[in-house]
ROMARTI-284249 format. One line per field, with one value per atom (N, C-alpha, C): x, y, z; residue in one letter; residue number from 1. Coordinates in nm, 3 decimals. Each point is the difference from the previous one (the first is absolute). Last residue first. Layout:
REM ROMARTI-284249
px = c(X|...)
py = c(Y|...)
pz = c(Z|...)
code = c(A|...)
pos = c(NUM|...)
This chain:
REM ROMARTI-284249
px = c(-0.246|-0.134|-0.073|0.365|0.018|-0.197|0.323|-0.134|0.006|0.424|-0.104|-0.039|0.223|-0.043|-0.039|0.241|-0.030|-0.037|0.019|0.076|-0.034|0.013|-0.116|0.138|-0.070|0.121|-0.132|-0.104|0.012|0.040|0.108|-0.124|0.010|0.303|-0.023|-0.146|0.283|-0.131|-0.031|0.303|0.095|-0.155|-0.122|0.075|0.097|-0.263|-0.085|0.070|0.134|-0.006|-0.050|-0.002|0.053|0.011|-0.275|0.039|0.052|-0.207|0.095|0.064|-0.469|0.057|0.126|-0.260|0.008|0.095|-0.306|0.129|-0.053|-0.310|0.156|0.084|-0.394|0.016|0.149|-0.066|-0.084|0.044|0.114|-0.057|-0.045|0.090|0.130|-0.006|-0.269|-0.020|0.123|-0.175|0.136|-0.039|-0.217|-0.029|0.093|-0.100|0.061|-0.055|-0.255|0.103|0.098|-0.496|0.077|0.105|-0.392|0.004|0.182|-0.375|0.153|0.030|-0.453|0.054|0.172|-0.295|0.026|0.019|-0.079|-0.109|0.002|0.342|-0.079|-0.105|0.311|0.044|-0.091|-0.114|-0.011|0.010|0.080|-0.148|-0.061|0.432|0.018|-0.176|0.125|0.075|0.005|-0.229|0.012|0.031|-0.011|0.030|-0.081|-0.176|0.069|0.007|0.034|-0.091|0.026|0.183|0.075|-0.116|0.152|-0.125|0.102|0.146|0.017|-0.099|0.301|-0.077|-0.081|0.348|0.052|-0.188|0.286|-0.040|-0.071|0.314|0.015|-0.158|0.194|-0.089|0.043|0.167|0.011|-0.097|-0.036|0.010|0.047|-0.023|-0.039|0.055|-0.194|0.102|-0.048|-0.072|-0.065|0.068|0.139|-0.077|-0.085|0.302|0.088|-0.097|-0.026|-0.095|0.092|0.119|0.010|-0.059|0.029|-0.017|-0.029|0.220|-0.067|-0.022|0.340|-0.029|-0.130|0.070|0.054|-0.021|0.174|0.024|-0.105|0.230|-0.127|0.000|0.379|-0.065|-0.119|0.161|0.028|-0.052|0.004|-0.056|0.084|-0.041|0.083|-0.053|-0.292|0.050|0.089|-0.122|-0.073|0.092|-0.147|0.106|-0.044|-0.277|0.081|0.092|-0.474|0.159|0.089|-0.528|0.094|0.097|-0.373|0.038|0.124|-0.415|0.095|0.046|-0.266|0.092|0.069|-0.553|0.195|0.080|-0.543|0.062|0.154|-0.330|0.021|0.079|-0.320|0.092|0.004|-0.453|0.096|0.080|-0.276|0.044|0.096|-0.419|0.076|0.105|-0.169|-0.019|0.075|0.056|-0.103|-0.071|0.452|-0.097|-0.134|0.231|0.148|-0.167|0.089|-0.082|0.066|0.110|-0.016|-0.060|0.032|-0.093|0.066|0.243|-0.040|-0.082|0.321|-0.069|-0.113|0.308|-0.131|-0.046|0.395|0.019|-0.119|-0.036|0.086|0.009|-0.143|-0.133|0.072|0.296|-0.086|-0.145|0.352|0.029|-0.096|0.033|-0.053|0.013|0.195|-0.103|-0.071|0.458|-0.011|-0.178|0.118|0.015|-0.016|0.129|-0.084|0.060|0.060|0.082|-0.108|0.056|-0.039|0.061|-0.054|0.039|-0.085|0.268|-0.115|0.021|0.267|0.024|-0.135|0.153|-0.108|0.055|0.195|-0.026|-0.049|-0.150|0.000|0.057|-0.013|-0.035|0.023|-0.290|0.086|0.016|-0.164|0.046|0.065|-0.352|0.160|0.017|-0.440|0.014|0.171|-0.303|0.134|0.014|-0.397|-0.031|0.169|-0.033|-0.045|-0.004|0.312|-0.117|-0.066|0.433|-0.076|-0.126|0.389|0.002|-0.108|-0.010|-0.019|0.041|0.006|-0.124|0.015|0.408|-0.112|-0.131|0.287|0.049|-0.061|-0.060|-0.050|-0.025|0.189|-0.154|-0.007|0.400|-0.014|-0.135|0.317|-0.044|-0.048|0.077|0.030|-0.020|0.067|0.008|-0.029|-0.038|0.013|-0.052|0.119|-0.100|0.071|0.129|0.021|-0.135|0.050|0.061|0.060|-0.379|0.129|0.098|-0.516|0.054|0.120|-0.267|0.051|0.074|-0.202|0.093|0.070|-0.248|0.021|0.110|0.029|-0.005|-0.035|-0.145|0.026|0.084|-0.088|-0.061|0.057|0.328|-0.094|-0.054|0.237|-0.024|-0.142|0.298|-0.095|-0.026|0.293|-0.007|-0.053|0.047|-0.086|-0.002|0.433|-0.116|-0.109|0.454|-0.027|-0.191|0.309|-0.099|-0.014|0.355|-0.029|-0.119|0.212|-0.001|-0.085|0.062|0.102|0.023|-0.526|0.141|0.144|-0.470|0.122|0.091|-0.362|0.040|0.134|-0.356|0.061|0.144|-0.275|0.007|0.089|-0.209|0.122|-0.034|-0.251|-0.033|0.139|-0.151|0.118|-0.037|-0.238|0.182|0.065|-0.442|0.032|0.126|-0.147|-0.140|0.032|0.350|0.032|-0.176|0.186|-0.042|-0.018|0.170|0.080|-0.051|-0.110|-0.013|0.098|-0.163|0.074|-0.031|0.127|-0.091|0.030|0.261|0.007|-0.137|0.123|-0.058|0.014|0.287|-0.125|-0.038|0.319|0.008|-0.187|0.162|-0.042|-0.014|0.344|-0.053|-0.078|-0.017|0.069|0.004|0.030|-0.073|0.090|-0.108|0.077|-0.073|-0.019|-0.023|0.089|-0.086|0.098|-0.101|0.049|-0.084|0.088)
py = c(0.360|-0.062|0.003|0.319|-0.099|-0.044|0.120|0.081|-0.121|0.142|-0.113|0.047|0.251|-0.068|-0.086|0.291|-0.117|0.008|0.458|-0.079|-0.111|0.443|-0.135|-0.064|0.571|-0.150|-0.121|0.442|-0.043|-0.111|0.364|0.014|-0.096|-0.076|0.092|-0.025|-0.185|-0.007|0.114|-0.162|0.090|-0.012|-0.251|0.146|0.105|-0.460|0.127|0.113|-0.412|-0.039|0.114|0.126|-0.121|-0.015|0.393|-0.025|-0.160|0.394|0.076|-0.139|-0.097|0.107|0.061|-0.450|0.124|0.110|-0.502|0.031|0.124|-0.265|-0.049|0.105|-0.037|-0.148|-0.012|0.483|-0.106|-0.112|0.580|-0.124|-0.116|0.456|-0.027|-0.131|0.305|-0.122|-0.020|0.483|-0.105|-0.140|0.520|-0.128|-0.105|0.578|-0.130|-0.108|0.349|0.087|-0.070|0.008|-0.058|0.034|0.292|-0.078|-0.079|0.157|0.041|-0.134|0.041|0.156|-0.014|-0.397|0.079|0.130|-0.334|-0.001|0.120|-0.115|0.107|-0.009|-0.296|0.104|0.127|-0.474|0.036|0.175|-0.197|0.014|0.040|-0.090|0.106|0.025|-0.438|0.098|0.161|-0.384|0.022|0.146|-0.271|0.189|0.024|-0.447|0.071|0.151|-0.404|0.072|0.073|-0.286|0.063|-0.009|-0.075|-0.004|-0.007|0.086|-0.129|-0.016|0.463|-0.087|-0.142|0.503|-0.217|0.012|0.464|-0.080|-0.139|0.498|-0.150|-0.048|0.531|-0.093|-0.116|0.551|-0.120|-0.139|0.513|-0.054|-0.177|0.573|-0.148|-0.110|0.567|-0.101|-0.150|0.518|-0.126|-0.077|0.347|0.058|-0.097|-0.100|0.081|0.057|-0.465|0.153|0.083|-0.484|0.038|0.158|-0.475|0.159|0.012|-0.462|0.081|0.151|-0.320|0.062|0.023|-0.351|0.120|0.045|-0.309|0.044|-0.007|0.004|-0.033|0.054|-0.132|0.094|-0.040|-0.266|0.028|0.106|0.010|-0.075|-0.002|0.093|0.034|-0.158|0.353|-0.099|-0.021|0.416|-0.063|-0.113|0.102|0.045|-0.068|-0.037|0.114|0.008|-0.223|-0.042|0.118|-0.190|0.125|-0.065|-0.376|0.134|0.091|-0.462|0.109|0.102|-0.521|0.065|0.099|-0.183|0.023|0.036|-0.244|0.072|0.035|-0.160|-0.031|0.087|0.167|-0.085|-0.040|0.020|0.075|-0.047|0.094|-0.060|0.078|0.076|0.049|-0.117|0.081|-0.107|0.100|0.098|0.064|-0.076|-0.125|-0.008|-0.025|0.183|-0.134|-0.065|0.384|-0.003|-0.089|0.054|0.016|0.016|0.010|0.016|0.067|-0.160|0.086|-0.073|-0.085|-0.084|0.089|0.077|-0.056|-0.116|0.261|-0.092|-0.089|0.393|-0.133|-0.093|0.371|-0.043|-0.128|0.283|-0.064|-0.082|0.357|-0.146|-0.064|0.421|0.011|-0.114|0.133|-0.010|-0.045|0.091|-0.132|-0.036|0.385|-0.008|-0.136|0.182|-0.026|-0.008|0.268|-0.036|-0.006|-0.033|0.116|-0.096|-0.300|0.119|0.091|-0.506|0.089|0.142|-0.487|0.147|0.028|-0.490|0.105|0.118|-0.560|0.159|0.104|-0.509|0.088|0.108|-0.565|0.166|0.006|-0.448|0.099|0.138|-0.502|0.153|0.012|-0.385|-0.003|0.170|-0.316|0.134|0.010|-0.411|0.031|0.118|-0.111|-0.046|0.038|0.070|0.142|-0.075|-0.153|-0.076|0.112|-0.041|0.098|0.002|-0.225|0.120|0.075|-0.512|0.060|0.182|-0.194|0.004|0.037|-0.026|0.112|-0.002|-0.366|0.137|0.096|-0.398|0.016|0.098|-0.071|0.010|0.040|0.100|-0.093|0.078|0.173|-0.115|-0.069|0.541|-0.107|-0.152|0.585|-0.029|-0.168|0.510|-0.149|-0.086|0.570|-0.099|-0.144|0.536|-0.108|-0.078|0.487|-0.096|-0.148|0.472|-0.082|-0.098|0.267|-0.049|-0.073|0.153|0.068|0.030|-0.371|-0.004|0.159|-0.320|0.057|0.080|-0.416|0.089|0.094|-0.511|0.079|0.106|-0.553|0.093|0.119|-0.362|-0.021|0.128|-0.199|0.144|-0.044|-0.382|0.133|0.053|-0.366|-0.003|0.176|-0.417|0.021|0.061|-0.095|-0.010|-0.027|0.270|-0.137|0.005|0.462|-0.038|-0.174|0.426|-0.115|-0.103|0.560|-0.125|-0.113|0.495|-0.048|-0.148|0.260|-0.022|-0.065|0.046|0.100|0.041|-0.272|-0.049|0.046|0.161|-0.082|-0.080|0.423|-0.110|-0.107|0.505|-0.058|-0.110|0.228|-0.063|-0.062|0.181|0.124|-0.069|-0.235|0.005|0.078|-0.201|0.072|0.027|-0.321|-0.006|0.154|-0.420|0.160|0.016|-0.338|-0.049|0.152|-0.141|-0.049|0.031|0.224|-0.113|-0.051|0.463|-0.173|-0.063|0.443|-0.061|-0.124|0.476|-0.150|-0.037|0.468|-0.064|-0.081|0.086|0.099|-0.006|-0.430|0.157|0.021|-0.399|0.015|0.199|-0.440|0.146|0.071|-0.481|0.030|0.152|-0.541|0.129|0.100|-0.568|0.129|0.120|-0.591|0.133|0.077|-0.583|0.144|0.151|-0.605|0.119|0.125)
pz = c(1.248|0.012|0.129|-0.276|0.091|0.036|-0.438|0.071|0.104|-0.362|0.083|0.069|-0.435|0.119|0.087|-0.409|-0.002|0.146|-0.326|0.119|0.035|-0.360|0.043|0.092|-0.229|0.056|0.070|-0.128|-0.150|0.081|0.258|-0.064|-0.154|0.451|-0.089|-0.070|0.482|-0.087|-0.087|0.416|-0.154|-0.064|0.405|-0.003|-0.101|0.051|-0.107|0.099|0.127|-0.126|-0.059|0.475|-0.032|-0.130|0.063|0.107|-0.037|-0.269|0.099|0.094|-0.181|-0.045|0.115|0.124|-0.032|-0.032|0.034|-0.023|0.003|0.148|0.036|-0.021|-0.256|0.051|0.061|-0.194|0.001|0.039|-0.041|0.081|-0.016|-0.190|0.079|0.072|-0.400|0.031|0.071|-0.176|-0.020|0.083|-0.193|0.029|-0.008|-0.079|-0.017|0.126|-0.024|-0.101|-0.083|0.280|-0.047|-0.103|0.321|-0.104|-0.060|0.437|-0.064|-0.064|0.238|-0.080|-0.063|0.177|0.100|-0.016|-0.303|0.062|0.163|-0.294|-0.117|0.129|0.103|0.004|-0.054|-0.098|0.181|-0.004|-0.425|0.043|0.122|-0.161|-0.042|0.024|0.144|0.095|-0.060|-0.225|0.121|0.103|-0.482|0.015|0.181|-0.152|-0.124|0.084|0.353|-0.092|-0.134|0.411|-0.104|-0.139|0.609|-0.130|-0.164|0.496|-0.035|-0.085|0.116|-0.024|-0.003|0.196|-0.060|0.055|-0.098|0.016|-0.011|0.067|-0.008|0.014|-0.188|0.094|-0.012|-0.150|0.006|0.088|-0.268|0.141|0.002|-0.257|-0.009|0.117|-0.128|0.048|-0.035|-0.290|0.079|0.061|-0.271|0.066|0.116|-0.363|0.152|0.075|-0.314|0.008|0.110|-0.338|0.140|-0.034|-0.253|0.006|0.096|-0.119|0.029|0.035|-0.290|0.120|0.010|-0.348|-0.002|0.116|0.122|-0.176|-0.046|0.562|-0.131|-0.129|0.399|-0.036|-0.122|0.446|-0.121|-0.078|0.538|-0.096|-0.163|0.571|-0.088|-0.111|0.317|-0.009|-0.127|0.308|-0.117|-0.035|0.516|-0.104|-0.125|0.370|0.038|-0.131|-0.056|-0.040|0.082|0.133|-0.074|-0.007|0.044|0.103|-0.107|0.003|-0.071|0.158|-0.112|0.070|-0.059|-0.077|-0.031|0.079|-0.037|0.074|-0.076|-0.318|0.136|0.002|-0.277|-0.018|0.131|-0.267|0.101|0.003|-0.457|0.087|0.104|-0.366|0.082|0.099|-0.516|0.092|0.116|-0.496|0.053|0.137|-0.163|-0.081|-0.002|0.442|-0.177|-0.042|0.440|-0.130|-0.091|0.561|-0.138|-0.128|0.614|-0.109|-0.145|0.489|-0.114|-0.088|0.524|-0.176|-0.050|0.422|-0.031|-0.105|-0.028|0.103|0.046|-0.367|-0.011|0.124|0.140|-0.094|-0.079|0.292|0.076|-0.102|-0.151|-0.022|0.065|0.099|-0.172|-0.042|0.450|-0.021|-0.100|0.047|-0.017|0.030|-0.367|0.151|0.037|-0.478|0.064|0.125|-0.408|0.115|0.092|-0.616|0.140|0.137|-0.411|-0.018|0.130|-0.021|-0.015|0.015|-0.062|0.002|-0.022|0.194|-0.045|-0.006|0.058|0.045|-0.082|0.133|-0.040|0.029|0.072|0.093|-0.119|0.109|-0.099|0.058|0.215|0.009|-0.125|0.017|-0.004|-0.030|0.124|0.039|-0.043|-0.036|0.021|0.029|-0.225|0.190|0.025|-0.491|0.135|0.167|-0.435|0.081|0.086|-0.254|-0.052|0.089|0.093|0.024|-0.033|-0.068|0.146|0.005|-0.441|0.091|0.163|-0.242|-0.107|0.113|0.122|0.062|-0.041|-0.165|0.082|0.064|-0.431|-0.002|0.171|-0.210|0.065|0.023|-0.281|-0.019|0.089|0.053|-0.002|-0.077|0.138|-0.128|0.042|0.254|0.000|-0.103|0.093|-0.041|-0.021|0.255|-0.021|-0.076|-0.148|0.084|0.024|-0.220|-0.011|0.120|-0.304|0.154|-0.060|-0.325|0.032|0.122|-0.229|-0.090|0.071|0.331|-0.118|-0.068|0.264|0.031|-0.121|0.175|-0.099|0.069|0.114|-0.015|-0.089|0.026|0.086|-0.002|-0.449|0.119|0.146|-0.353|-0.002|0.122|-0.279|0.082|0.009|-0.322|0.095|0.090|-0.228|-0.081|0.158|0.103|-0.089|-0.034|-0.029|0.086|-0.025|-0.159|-0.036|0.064|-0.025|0.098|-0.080|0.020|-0.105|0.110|-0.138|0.095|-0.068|-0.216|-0.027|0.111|0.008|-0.092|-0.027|0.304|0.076|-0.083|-0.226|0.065|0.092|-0.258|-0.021|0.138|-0.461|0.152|0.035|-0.429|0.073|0.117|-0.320|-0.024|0.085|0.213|-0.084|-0.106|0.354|-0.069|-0.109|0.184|-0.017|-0.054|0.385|-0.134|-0.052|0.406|-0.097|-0.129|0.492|-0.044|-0.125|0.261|0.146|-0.105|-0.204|0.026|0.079|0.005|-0.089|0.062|0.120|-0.122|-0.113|0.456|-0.031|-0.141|0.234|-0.037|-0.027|0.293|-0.079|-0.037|0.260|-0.002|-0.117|0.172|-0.150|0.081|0.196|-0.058|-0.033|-0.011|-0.022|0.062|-0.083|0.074|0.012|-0.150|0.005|-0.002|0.067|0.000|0.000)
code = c(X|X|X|X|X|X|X|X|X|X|X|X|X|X|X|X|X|X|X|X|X|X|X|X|X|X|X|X|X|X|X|X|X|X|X|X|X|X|X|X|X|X|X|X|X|X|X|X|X|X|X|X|X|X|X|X|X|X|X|X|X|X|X|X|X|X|X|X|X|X|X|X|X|X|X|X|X|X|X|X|X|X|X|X|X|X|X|X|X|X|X|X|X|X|X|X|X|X|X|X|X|X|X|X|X|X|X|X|X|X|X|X|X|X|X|X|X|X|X|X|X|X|X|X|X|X|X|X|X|X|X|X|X|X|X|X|X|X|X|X|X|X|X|X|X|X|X|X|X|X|X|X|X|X|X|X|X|X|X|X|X|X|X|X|X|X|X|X|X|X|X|X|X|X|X|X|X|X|X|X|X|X|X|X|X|X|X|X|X|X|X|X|X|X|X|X|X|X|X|X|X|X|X|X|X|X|X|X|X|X|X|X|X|X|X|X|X|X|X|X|X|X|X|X|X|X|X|X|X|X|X|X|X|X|X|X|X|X|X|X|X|X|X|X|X|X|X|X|X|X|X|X|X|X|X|X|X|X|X|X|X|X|X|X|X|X|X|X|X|X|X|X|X|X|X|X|X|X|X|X|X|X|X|X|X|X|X|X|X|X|X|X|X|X|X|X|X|X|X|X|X|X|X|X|X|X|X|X|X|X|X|X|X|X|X|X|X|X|X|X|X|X|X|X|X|X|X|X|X|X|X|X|X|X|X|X|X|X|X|X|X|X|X|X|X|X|X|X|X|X|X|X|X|X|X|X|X|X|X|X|X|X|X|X|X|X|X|X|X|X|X|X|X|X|X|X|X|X|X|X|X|X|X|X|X|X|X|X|X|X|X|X|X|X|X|X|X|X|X|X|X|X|X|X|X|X|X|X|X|X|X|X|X|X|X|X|X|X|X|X|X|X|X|X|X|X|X|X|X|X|X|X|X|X|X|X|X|X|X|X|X|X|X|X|X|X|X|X|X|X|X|X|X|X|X|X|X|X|X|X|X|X|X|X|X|X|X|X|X|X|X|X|X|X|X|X|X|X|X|X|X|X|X|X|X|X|X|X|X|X|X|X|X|X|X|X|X|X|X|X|X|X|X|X|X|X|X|X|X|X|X|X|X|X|X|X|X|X|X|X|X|X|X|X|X|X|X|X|X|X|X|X|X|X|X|X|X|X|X|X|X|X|X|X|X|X|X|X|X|X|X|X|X|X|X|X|X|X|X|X|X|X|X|X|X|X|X|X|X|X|X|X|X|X|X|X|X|X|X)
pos = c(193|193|193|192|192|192|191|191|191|190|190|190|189|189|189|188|188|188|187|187|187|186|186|186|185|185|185|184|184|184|183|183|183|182|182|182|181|181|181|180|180|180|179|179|179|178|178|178|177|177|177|176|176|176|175|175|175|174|174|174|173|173|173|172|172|172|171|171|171|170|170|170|169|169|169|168|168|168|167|167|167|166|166|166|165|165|165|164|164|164|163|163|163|162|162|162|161|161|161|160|160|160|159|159|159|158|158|158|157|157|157|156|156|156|155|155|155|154|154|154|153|153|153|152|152|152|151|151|151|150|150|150|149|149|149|148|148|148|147|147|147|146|146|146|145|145|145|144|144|144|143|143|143|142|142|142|141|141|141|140|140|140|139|139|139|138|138|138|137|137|137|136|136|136|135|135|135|134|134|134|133|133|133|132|132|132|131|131|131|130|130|130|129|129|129|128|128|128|127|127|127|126|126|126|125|125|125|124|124|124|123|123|123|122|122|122|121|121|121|120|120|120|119|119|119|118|118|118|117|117|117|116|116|116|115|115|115|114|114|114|113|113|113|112|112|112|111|111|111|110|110|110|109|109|109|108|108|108|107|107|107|106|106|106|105|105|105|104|104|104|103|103|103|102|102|102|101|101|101|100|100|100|99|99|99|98|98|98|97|97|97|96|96|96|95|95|95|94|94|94|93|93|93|92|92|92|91|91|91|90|90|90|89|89|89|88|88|88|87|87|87|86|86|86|85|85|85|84|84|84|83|83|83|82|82|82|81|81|81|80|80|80|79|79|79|78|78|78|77|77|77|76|76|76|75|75|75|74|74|74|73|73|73|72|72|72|71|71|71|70|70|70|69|69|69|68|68|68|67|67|67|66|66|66|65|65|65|64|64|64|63|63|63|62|62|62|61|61|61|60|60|60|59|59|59|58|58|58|57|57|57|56|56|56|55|55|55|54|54|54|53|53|53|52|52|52|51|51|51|50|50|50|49|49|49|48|48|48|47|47|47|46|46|46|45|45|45|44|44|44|43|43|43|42|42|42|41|41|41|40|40|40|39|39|39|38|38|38|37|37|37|36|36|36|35|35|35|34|34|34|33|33|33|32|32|32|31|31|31|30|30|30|29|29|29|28|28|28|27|27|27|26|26|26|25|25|25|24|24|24|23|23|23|22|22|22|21|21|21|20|20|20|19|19|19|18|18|18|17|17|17|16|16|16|15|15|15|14|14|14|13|13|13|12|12|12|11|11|11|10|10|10|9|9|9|8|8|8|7|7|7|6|6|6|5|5|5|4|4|4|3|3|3|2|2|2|1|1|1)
């Protein structure tokens, strides 16, 4: 069985297959993938980070499985400067909108970033306003709804600027095997059971 993950750049698609010519894909890594082996769940094509790549049916299912609840963090640039008050509705769990349906999320663990976290830089940057601040946030999920977390954030007033995936099944961004972790680079793993 073989498992990867990939630091996934800002507008590749989570998959292999191109639905456009200008669609740039999982395809167009400079990495060789063996046969069968696919993206546990998604990040969109405008969210970047970590995404788990595997052949192993089991492992696909048990991560993906909702009764499993499997934490995903998130760090969040949002735009303006929320208070750790302004979070309390995430911690709760929030009232979304995903295709015209209201759903509640579960509860999240978020809190502020004191410092902006040291990240790879994004291609293309994000626009930044001098007139507006932007704020950094952590936080870990165990859902994974379409556009979740840019759905939470909107639901609160501060809208989503970037989106980086630092968290899944274990592993995290910055830390053991994903401490040199560039944007584009895949890394072989084992997910402890």
């Amino acid at each position: 069985m073989s498992t990867y993950l990939v630091y996934k750049p800002f507008n590749m698609l989570s998959q292999f297959t191109r639905e456009a010519p200008h669609h740039i894909t999982l395809a167009d890594l400079a990495f060789t993938f063996p046969k069968n082996v696919y993206p546990v769940g998604r990040l969109d094509a405008d969210s970047e980070g970590l995404l788990l790549l595997t052949d192993d049916k089991q492992l696909n299912a048990k991560l993906l499985h909702p009764k499993n609840k499997q934490p995903k963090t998130y760090w969040v640039q949002v735009e303006g400067a929320p208070e750790d008050s302004d979070l309390v509705p995430l911690r709760k769990g929030i009232s979304i909108k995903i295709k015209k349906k209201i759903h509640q999320t579960a509860p999240a663990k978020v809190h502020l970033l004191k410092e902006i976290p040291s990240l790879p830089d994004r291609n293309p940057p994000i626009r930044i306003r001098k007139s507006i601040p932007d704020t950094w946030v952590s936080i870990t999920i165990t859902e994974g709804k379409n556009r979740q977390v840019r759905r939470m954030f909107a639901a609160i007033g501060f809208p989503v600027l970037r989106l980086v995936r630092v968290g899944i099944a274990g592993f995290h961004y910055g830390e053991g095997i994903l401490a040199e972790m560039k944007v584009g680079d895949v890394v072989a793993v084992k997910v402890r059971e």
